[in-house]
N, C-alpha and C positions, 0 to 999 in steps of 0.2 A: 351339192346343196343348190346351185344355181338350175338344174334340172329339174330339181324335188321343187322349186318356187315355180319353175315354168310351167310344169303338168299338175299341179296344183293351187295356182296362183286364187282361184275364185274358194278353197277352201283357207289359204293364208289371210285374204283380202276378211271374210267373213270373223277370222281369227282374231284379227287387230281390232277389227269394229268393236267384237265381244269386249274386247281388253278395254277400249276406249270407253263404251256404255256401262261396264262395268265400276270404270274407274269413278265415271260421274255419279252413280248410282251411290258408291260407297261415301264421295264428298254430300250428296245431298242426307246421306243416313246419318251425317256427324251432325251436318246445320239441323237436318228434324230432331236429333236428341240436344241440341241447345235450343232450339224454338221450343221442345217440350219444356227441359228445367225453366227457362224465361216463365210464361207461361203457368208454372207450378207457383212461380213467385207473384206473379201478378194477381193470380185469381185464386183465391183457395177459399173455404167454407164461409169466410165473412166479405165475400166481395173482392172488390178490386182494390188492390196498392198501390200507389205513384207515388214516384219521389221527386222533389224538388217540381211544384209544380204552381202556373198562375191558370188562376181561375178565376171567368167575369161569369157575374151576376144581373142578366138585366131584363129581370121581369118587368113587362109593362103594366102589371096589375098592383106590382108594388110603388111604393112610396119613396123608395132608397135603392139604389145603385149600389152594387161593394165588387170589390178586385180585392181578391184573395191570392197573397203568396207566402206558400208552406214549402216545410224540407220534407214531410210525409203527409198523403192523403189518404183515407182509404173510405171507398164507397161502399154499400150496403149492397146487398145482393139487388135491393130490387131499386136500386139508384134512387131513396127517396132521404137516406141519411147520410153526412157525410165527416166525418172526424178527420181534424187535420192539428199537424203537431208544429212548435218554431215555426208560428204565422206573422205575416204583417198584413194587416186587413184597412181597406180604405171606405171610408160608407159617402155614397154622395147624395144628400139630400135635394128632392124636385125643389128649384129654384132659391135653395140657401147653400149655405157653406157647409162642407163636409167636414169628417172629422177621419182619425187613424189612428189604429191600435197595434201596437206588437202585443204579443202573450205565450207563454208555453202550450196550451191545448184549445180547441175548440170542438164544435158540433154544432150545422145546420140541418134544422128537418125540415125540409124541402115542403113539405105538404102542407104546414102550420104555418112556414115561413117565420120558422125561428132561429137564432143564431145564439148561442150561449158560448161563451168565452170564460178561459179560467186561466190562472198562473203569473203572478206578476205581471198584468194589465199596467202597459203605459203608455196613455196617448197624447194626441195631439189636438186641437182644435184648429185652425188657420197657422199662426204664425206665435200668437202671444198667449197660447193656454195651452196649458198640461195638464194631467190629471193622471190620479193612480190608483187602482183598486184589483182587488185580487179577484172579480164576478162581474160580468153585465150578460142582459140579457138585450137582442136586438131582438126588435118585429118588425120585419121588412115592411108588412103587409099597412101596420097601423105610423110607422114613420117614430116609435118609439126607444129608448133604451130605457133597463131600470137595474138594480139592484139592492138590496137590503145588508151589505155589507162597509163596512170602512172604506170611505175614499177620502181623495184630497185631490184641491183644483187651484193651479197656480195661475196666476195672472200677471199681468205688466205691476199694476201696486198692491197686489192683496193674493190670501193662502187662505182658503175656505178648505177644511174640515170639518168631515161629520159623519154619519152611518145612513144608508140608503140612496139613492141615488133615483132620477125622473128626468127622464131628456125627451120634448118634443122638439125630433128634428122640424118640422112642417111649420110649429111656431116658432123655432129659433128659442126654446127656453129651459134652463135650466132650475131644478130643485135637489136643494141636500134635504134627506126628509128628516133626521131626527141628528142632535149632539152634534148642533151647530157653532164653530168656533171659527171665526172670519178675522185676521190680522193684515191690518193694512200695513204697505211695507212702510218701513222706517224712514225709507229715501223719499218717500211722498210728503213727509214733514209729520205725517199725525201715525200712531199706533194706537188701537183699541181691537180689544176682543169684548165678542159680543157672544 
C-alpha cells in the first residue's frame, strides 16, 4: 500500500480533494434546500411574511409619526399594503402628544396613507386616558382619526360614551359624534349623565 501511495500519490492527492469538495458541495446542497423552504415561507403569492416584527413610520410629508409592533406582518406584493396581526401601534403627533393602541388586526395603505385598525381597540392617551372601541380609522397624511362605531373614553374624573368617534391630532381635540353619555366620577363629589 505504501508503494501504491508513492507512484500514485498526485492521483491520491487529487482523490481526497474530490472527497473534500464533494463533501462541501453536499453540506451547501442541505443549507440551499433550507434557504429554499425559508424562502417558500416568506414569499409566496401574496407578498412577504414576517413575524414578530417593529416597524417605523416616518414620513416627512405626513402629519404623525407611528412605531408599529406585531407577532405577524405581511406585505403586498407590490410593498404598498401592509396587514399586521397582535399589534401595539404608537402615533406621535407634530408638536402634541401621542397616543397608543393594542388591537387584534390592522392594515396600512401606504399610498392613501391609511391606517385602519380592528379587534378590541384599547388605548392610551399620555398617562390619564383610555379609551376602547372595536374600529379607527388613521390618516397619516391629514393628522386625523375617526370612526362610526361604540367607543368609550375614561379620564382622571369622568367615562364618556357614545357612537362615532373625531380626533384632531394637530389640534389636540376630541369629538364623540352621536349617543353621548358622559358621568363624572363619584370621587370628584358631583355625578351627572348628560
Amino acid at each position: 500500500m505504501k508503494n501504491f501511495v508513492k507512484r500514485h500519490w498526485p492521483l491520491v492527492g487529487v482523490l481526497v480533494l474530490l472527497l473534500v469538495v464533494g463533501f462541501y458541495f453536499a453540506k451547501a446542497g442541505k443549507d440551499f434546500i433550507k434557504t429554499a423552504a425559508f424562502l417558500k415561507d416568506v414569499v409566496s403569492g401574496d407578498g412577504v411574511k414576517l413575524k414578530d416584527i417593529h416597524y417605523r413610520q416616518d414620513d416627512p410629508d405626513g402629519k404623525i409619526k407611528w412605531v408599529l409592533d406585531a407577532r405577524e406582518v405581511r406585505f403586498s406584493e407590490d410593498k404598498k399594503n401592509i396587514r399586521f396581526f397582535d399589534f401595539y401601534l404608537e402615533v406621535e403627533a407634530e408638536g402634541r402628544p401621542g397616543f397608543s393602541l393594542r388591537g387584534e388586526e390592522g392594515n396600512y395603505a401606504k399610498d392613501i396613507g391609511k391606517i385602519e385598525l380592528r379587534g378590541k381597540l384599547d388605548g392610551s392617551y399620555g398617562t390619564e386616558y383610555r379609551f376602547l372601541t372595536e374600529y379607527v380609522a388613521i390618516n397619516e397624511k391629514k393628522g386625523t382619526v375617526n370612526n362610526k362605531e361604540p367607543v368609550a373614553i375614561f379620564g382622571p374624573f369622568f367615562t364618556v360614551k357614545g357612537k362615532g368617534l373625531f380626533v384632531d391630532l394637530s389640534e389636540n381635540r376630541i369629538k364623540i359624534l352621536s349617543d353621548v353619555v358622559t358621568t363624572i366620577n363619584p370621587e370628584a363629589g358631583v355625578s351627572a349623565t348628560q
